[in-house]
C-alpha positions, -999 to 999 in steps of 0.1 A, spaced: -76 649 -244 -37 648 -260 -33 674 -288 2 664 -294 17 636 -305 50 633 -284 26 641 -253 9 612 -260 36 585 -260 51 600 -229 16 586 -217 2 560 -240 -20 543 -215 -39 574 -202 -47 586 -238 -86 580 -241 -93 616 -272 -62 622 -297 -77 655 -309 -55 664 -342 -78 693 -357 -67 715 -384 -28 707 -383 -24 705 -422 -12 666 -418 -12 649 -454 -13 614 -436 -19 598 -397 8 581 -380 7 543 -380 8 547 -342 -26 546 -333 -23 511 -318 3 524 -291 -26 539 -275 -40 507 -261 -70 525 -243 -79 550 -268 -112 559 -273 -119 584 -294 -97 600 -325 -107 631 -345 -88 644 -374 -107 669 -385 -99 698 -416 -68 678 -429 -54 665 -460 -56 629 -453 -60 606 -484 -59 573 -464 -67 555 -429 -29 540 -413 -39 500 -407 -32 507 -371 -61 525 -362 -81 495 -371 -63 473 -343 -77 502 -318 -102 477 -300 -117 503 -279 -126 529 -304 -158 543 -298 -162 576 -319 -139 588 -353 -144 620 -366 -124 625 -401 -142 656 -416 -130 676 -444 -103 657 -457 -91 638 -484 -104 601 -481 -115 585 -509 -123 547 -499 -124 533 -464 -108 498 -458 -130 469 -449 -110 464 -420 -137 490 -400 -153 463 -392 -130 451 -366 -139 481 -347 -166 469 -330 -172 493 -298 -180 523 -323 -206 546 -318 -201 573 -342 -182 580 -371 -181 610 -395 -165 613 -429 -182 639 -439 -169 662 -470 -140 638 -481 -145 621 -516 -154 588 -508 -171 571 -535 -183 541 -519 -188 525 -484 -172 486 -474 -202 460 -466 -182 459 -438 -195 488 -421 -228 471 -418 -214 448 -389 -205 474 -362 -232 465 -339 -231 494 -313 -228 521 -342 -258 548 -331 -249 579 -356 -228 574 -392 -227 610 -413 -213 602 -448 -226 638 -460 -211 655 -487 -189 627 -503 -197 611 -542 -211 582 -525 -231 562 -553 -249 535 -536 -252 525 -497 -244 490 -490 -272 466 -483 -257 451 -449 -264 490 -436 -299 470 -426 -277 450 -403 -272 480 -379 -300 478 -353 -285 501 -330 -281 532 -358 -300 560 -348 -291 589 -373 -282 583 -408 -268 614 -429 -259 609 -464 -272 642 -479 -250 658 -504 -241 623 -526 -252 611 -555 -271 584 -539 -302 573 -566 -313 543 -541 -311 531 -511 -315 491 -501 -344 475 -491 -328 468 -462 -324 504 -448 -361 501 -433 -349 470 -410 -332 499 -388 -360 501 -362 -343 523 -342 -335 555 -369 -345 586 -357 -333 610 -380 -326 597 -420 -313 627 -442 -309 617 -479 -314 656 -490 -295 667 -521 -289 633 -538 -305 617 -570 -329 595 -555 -355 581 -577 -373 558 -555 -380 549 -523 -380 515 -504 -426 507 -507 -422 496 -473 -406 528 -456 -432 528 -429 -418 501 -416 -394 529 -396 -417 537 -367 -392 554 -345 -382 576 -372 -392 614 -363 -369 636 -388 -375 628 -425 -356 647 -449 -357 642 -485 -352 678 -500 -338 684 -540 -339 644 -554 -362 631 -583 -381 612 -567 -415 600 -586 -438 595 -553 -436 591 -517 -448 556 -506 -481 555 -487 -469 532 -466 -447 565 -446 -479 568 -428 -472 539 -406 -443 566 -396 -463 576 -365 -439 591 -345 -425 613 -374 -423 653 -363 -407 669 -391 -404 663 -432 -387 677 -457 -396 668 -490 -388 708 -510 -380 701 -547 -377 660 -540 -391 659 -577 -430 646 -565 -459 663 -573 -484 654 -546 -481 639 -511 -499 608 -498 -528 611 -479 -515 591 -454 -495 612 -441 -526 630 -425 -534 605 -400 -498 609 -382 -504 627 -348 -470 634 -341 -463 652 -375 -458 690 -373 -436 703 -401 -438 694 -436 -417 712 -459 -426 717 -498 -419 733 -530 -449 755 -544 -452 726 -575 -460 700 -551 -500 696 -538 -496 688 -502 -522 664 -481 -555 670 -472 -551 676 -432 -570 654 -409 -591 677 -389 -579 659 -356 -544 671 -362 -547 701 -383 -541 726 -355 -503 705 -354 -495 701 -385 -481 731 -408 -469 728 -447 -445 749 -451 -435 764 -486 -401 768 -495 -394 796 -520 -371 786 -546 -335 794 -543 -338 788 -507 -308 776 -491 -319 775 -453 -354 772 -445 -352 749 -410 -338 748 -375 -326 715 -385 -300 722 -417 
C-alpha cells in the first residue's frame, strides 16, 4: 500500500492500493494511469469535486473508495473500468448516477448512501454479479423495474429515501436476505416479497405502510422484522413462529439493529 505520492512513482509498477485518506486534497492527480498495475484507490475524507480522466484508463481497477467528499456527478467514462468490484461514493452530493455504471460486469457491492441521488438508472438491472446495493440516505422515490433482475442481491438498503412504490414483482430477488426499507412513504409492500425465501432480516420502521402482507409468513428463513407501532404486522405461520420476531421500533429511534 503507497501513502505517498513521490513513493509511488519511484515505483510505479509495484503500486497495486494508493491509500490517500484524510490529506485535505481539493483535487486527485491526473497520474493515476502511471500506475499501470494499480488495483485499488481510496480517497477517502477529502475535498474532491471531480474524478481526473486518468483514473478511468486504470484497466485493472478493482475497488474505489471516495467517501466523504465533494463529488457531485460521476463521468460515464466508469464504465471502461471493467474489473471493479466495489465502489463507494458515499456522503458526496452526487445527484445522479451515469447509465454507464450499469455495464461493470464483475461489480459485487456499489454504496451510493448519503448523496441527493434522485432516481437509479434502469441499466443497474444489467449488473448480475451485484451483491449489496446501498442507497439509503437519498431522495430516491423509485427504483426501476429492472432492479429485481439482480438475482444475486443479498443485501438492498433503500432506508431514509422517498420511496413511494415498489417494483410488484420484488420477489423475484430470491437470494436477497437483508431488506431494509425504514422512513419512506411507501403505500404497501408487494405480496409478491414472499417469494423472498431466503430473506433473514426486514426493516420496514416508519416506511409509511400500514399493514404487512401475509406472505411474508410463509418465509422459513425470516427472523427479524422491524416496525413502527402504526403498522399491523403479519399473522405468523405457526411453523415459523418460534423464528420469526416483530420488532417495534419506538419513535425517535435512531439505532435499533446490529445491521445500521
Amino acid at each position: 500500500m503507497y501513502t505517498e505520492w513521490n513513493k509511488a512513482l519511484e515505483e510505479r509498477y509495484s503500486v497495486r492500493v494508493l491509500h490517500m485518506a484524510f490529506r485535505n486534497m481539493d483535487s486527485i492527480p491526473d497520474i493515476l494511469d502511471q500506475f499501470p498495475n494499480l488495483e485499488e484507490v481510496n480517497f477517502n475524507d477529502n475535498r474532491i469535486k471531480e474524478l481526473p480522466p486518468s483514473l478511468f484508463r486504470c484497466k485493472k481497477l478493482r475497488t474505489i473508495k471516495i467517501l466523504h467528499n465533494r463529488l457531485t456527478y460521476i463521468p460515464e467514462a466508469i464504465g471502461n473500468l471493467k474489473k471493479l468490484e466495489l465502489v463507494s461514493f458515499t456522503s458526496n452530493k452526487l445527484t445522479s448516477l451515469p447509465d454507464s455504471i450499469g455495464y461493470l460486469p464483475q461489480l459485487k457491492e456499489l454504496d451510493i448512501s448519503d448523496n441527493k441521488i434522485s432516481r437509479l438508472p434502469a441499466s443497474i438491472g444489467h449488473l448480475q454479479h451485484l451483491e449489496r446495493l446501498r442507497a439509503l440516505h437519498n431522495d430516491i422515490d423509485s427504483v426501476p423495474e429492472q432492479l429485481t433482475n439482480l438475482h444475486n442481491l443479498i443485501l438492498l438498503d433503500l432506508c431514509e429515501n422517498v420511496l413511494r412504490e415498489l417494483p410488484s414483482d420484488i420477489g423475484k430477488l430470491q437470494n436477497l436476505k437483508f431488506l431494509y426499507l425504514a422512513h419512506n412513504q411507501l403505500d404497501v409492500i408487494p405480496s409478491s416479497i414472499g417469494n423472498c425465501t431466503m430473506l433473514q432480516e426486514l426493516d420496514v420502521a416508519f416506511c409509511g405502510v400500514l399493514s404487512l402482507p401475509s406472505s411474508l409468513a410463509d418465509i422459513q428463513k425470516l427472523e427479524d422484522i422491524y416496525i413502527d407501532e402504526r403498522t399491523i404486522s403479519f399473522y405468523p405461520n405457526p411453523a415459523y413462529a418460534f423464528r420469526q420476531h416483530v420488532i417495534v421500533v419506538p419513535p425517535g429511534t435512531l439505532v435499533y439493529r446490529s445491521s445500521q
